[in-house]
N, C-alpha and C positions, 0 to 999 in steps of 0.2 A: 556315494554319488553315482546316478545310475550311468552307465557308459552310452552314451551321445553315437548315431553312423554320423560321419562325417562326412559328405559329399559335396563334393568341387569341381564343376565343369570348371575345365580352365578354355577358355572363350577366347577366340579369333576368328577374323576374317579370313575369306579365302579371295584372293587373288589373282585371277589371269593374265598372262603375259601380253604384252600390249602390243602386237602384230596387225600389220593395216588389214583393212579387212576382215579382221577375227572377230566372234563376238563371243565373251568366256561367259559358259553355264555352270556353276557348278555344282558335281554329283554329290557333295559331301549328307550323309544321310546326317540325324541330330538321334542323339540321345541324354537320356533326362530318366529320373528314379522316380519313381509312384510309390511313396510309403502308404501302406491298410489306415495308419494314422497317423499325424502329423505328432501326435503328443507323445507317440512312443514308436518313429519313424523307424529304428533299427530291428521293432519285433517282425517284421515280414515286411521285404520289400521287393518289389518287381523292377526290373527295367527297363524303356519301351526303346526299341530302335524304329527313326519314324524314317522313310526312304524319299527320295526324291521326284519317286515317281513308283507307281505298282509294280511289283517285281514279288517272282515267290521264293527268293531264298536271298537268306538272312546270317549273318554272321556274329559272332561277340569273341572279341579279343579281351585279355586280361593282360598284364604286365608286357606286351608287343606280341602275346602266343594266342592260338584259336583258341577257346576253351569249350566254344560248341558253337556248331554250324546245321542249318534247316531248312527243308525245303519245303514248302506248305502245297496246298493242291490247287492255288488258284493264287492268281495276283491278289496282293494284300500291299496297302501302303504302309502297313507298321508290324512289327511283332513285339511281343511282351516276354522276354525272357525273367520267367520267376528267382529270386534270388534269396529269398527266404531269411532265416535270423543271420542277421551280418556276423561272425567269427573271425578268428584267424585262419580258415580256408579258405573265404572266399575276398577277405578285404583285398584291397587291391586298388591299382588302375584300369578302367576299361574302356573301349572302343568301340564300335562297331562298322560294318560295312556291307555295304547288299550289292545285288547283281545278279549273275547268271553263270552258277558253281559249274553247270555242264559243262559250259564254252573257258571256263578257267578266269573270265573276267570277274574285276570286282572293283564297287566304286574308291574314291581316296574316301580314309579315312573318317570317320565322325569326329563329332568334338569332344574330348576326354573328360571322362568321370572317373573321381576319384572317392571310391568305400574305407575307411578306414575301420571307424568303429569307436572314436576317441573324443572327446571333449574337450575344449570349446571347442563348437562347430568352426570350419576351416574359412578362407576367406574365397569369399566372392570373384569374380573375375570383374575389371570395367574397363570401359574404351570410351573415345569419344566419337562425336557424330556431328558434322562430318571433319573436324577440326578439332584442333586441342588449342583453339582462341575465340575469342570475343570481339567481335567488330558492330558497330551498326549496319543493321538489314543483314545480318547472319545468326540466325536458330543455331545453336550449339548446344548440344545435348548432353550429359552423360549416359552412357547405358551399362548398367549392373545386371550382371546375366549368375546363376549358378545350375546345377543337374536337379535340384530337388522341386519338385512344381506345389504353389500353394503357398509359397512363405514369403512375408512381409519383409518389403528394402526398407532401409534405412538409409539416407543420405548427410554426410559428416562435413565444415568445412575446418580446416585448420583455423584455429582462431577462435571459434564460435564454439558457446557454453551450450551441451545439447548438438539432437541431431536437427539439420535444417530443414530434410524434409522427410515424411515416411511415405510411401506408397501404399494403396491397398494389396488384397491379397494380389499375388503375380500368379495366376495361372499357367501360365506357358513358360513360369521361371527366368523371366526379365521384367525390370523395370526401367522408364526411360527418364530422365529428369531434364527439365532446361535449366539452362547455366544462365545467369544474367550478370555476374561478377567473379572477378579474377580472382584466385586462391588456389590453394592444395585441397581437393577432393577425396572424400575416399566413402567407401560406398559397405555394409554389411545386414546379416537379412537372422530373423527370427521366425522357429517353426510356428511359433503361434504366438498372440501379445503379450503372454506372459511369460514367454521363454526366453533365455539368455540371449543377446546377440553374438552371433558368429566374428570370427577374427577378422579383421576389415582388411579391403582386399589392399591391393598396390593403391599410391597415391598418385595422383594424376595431377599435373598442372594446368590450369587455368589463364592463358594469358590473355590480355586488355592490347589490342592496338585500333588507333584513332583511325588509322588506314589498311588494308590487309597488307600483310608482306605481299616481296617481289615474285613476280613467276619466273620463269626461265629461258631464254632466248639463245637457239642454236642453230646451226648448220644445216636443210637439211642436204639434197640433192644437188652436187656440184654440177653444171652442165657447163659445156661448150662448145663454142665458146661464152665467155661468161658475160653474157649480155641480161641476164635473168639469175635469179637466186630464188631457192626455197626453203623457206625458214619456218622453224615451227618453234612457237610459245605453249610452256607446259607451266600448268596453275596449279595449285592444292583442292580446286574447289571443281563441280559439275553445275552447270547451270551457268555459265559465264561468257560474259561478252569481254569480247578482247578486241584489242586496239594495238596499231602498229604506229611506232612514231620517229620520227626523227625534228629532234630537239622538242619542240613544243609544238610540232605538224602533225594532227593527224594522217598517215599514209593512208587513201580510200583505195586499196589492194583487193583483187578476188582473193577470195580463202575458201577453205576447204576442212573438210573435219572430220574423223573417225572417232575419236571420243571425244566426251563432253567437256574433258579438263583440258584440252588440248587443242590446237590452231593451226594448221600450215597457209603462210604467208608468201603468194606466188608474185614477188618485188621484180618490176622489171627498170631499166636502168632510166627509161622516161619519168617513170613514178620518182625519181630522187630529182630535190632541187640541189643538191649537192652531192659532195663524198662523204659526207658526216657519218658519224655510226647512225646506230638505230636502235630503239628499244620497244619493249613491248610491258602492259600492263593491263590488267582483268579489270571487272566486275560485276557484282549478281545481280541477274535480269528481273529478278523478283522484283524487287524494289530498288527504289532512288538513292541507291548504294555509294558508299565512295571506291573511288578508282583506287586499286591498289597501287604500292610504291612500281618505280620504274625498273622492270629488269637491267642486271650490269649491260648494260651500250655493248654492241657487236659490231667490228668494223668490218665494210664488205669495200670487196677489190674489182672494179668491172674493165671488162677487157673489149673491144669492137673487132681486135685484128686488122686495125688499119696500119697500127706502127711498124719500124723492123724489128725482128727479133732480136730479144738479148742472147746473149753467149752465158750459156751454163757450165762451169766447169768444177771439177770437184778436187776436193786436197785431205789427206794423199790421193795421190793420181791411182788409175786404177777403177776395177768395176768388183772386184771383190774385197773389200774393206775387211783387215779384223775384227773377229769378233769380239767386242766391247771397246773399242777405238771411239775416239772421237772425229768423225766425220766433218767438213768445213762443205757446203756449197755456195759456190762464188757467184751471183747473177750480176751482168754487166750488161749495163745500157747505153746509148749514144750521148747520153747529156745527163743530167742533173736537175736533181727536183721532182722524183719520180715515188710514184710508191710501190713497191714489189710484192709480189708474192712469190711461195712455192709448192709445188703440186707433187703429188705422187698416184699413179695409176698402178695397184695391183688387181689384175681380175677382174675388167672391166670398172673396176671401183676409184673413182676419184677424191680424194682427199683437200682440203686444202689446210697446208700444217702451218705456215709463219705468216706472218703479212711486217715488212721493214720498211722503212720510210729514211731512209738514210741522208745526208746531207749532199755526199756527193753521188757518182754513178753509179758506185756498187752497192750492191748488199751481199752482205756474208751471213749464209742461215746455219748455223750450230747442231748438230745432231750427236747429239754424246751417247756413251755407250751403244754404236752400230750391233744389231741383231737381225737374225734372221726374220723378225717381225717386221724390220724395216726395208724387208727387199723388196723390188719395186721399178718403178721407173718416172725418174724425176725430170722436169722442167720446172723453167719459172719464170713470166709474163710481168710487165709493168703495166702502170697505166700515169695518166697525168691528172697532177693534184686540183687543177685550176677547170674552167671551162675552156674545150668543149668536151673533159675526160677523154677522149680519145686512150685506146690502148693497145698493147703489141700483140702479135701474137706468139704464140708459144715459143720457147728456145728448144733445140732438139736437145729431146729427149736420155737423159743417161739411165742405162742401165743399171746397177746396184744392188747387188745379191753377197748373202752370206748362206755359205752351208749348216746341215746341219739343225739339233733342236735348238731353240730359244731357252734363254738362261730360266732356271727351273727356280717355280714360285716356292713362298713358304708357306704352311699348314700349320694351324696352332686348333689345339683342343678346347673351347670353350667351355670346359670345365674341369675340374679336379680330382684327383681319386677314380672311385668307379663310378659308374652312371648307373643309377635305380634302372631297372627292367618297369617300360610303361611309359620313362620318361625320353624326350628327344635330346639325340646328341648333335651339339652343331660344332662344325669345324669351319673355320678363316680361313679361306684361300687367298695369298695373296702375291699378286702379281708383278712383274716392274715397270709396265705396261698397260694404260687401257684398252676400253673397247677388243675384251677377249670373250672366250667362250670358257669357262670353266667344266673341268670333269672331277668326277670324285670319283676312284678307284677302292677295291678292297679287293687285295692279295693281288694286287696286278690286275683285278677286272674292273672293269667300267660299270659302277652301280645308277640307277636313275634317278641321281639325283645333280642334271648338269642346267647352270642358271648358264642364262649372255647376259653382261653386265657391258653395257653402252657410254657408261659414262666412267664410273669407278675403276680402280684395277685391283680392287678387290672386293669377294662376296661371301655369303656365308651360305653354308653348305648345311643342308639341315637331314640328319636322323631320323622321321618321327617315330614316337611310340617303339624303342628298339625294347627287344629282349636277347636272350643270352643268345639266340642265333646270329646277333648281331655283331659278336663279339669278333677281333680281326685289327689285323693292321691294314691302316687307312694313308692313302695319300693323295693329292690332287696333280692337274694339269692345267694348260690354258693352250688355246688354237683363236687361229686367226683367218679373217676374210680370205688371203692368198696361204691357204692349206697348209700353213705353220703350226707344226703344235712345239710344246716346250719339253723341258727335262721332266720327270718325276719328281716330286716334293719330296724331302724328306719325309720317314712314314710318320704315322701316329698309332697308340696304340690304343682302340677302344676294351674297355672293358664292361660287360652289365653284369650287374650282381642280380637277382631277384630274392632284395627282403623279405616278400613274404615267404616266400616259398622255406627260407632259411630259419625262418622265426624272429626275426628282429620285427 
């Protein structure tokens, strides 16, 4: 049996970080293999690196290392790196990246192609578009991408005798499919009609709802005093109208918007017929779509500053708490039947962390495990539950600082053994804490790969395309809005082997 090249774009989106005002380009160039012929794709094959933009120098990595770098004599938006009968020299993983070698810059990475040289053809990459569900008035797609251009998809569903759909040839090495029913997908592609199909890639689910799921409903900008709130609802979807509500009210609020999946809602304390929470729910403006379910209810606390202050005090007494104690803050009102909150300002940065509703005048807010994340300076305001809300204003403010780093996250290897050279290593940071900033280190230095994670407290730290240079003990950290960072993680140790290179 004659030996099959193997080739596997492994296919992802690229991502920008979602900063107001930002708009994310991304530099990622694409590469993809031009076999002489598809019937016998391994006897000479080329590889194209296509650029994002004209540029004259070109790069190709193999297993995370350069294996040869170009500068042409004039902008060109592609180059063709020849690669001839695929072997045990050149199989491999490969990359690419362009730029401008003079100045030292170079774009992020391509999408990774993988040569082997073996049979059956490998599988496919699929994702969905723009959702992994099925609603009415939502187009949902599959799309099946691989590196080799010219070869026929295949589309599979669990269940079903045969495949369900085939595509003609893909050119540009995708194919897109719509989805009309729920199932486990999977998607694999032939060099030509009468060629074997390839190993079929990951299986993707399909899900059926009558309504879309909920979007998400948070906090944004605390002001005061807190006569106004600004909240922002985040959907799955682009293209959506969103709605603000309390109980079954539409709120007709100004909003405001940076991206398409997302909402900020500027509530002021006139727009409520009450104190009730509030939630929010989408849907696509395309068509006469249904309203997605209702985000979980968010309770808002508003204050006028017409009342007296409550008396804030803390237990144990004191403004430096040990570190990992459990912290008690007492807020005391004049009467009863109140709802409280409690505030912390580090950095200009207002927070609001409890909201108590207690029966009699106190409320008592819980802070277990005190850290230096939690240092800061605390007050906490009431308001009244009835009409005409009326509310106090602040209690002075306490102090509350711990020295020192913050108790140090854990680091775990997401994977086993050694790591293939080519492939990405990711590591788990995790923290005891949300709303931090993560760093990943190696040998003590701070490498670029550090995510903010807003919601979670913990992220995943990703490698791409490592090779043996990558090799090293790894550990992470987390820092915080008021210029807290924590301990070191315990380390991790990376290892890359490079199979080919070794002969396996």
């Amino acid at each position: 049996m004659s030996a099959w090249v193997a080739l596997l774009l492994l296919w992802g989106f690229t991502l920008g970080p979602a900063t107001d005002g930002a708009v994310f380009v991304s530099t990622q160039p694409s590469l993809w293999a031009e076999p002489e012929s598809l019937l016998e794709p391994w006897a000479n094959l080329t590889l194209t690196c296509e650029a994002y933009r004209e540029t004259q120098d070109f790069q190709l990595l193999k297993n995370g290392v350069v294996q040869e770098q170009v500068r042409v004599g004039f902008p060109v938006i592609k180059y063709h790196f020849p690669l001839g009968t695929v072997t045990s020299n050149n199989r491999g993983l490969y990359g690419c990246q362009t730029g401008l070698s003079f100045a030292g810059v170079w774009t992020e990475l391509s999408n990774l192609l993988e040569v082997t040289g073996t049979e059956p053809l490998p599988q496919p990459g699929i994702t969905t578009q723009p959702v992994s569900w099925i609603t009415p008035g939502l187009d949902t797609k599959l799309l099946c991408k691989v590196g080799l251009r010219g070869v026929i998809f295949l589309l599979r569903r669990e269940g079903d005798a045969g495949f369900l759909e085939v595509s003609e040839v893909a050119k540009d090495g995708y194919a897109t499919f719509p989805v009309h029913q729920p199932g486990n997908y999977s998607c694999s592609y032939q060099t030509h009609p009468a060629g074997k199909p390839s190993e079929p890639s990951a299986t993707v689910t399909i899900k059926e709802y009558a309504t879309p799921p909920p979007p998400e409903l948070s906090y944004g900008k605390i002001l005061r005093p807190i006569t106004h709130w600004n909240l922002v609802c985040v959907g799955p979807l682009s293209n959506a109208e969103f709605q603000l509500r309390q109980g079954e009210k539409d709120l007709k609020v100004p909003r405001s918007s940076t991206y398409p999946e997302l909402v900020f809602f500027h509530l002021k304390l006139e727009d409520m017929g009450d104190h009730g929470p509030v939630t929010c729910r989408y849907r696509l403006r395309s068509r006469k779509a249904a309203w997605s379910a209702d985000s979980e209810p968010l309770e808002l606390i508003w204050s006028d500053e017409t009342l007296p202050a409550p008396v804030l005090t803390v237990e144990p007494e004191g403004s430096n708490p040990e570190p990992g104690s459990r912290v008690q803050l007492r807020c005391t009102a004049p009467k009863a039947g109140l709802s409280f909150a409690l505030k912390r300002e580090n950095w200009g940065q207002h927070s609001l962390l409890q909201i108590l509703k207690p029966t009699g005048t106190e409320a008592v807010f819980q802070l277990p495990g005190f850290s230096v994340a939690d240092s800061g300076n605390y007050s906490c305001f009431y308001s009244d539950l009835a009409p005409p809300f009326a509310g106090s204003a602040p209690s002075t403010s306490l102090e509350l600082s711990v020295d020192g780093d913050a108790p140090r996250p854990k680091l775990q290897a997401l994977w086993t053994g050694t790591v293939p050279a080519g492939r990405d290593a990711v590591l788990r940071c995790e923290a005891p804490i949300p709303k931090v900033t993560f760093h990943l280190l190696r040998d003590g230095k701070k490498v670029p790969s550090t995510v903010q994670n807003m919601l979670s407290s913990s992220t995943d730290l990703a490698l791409p395309f490592v090779g043996p240079q990558h090799t090293g003990n790894y550990s992470c950290r987390y820092s915080g809005s008021n210029s807290f960072q924590s301990e070191l993680s315990e380390p991790v140790e990376l290892l890359v082997v490079d199979e080919a290179s070794s002969g396996r």
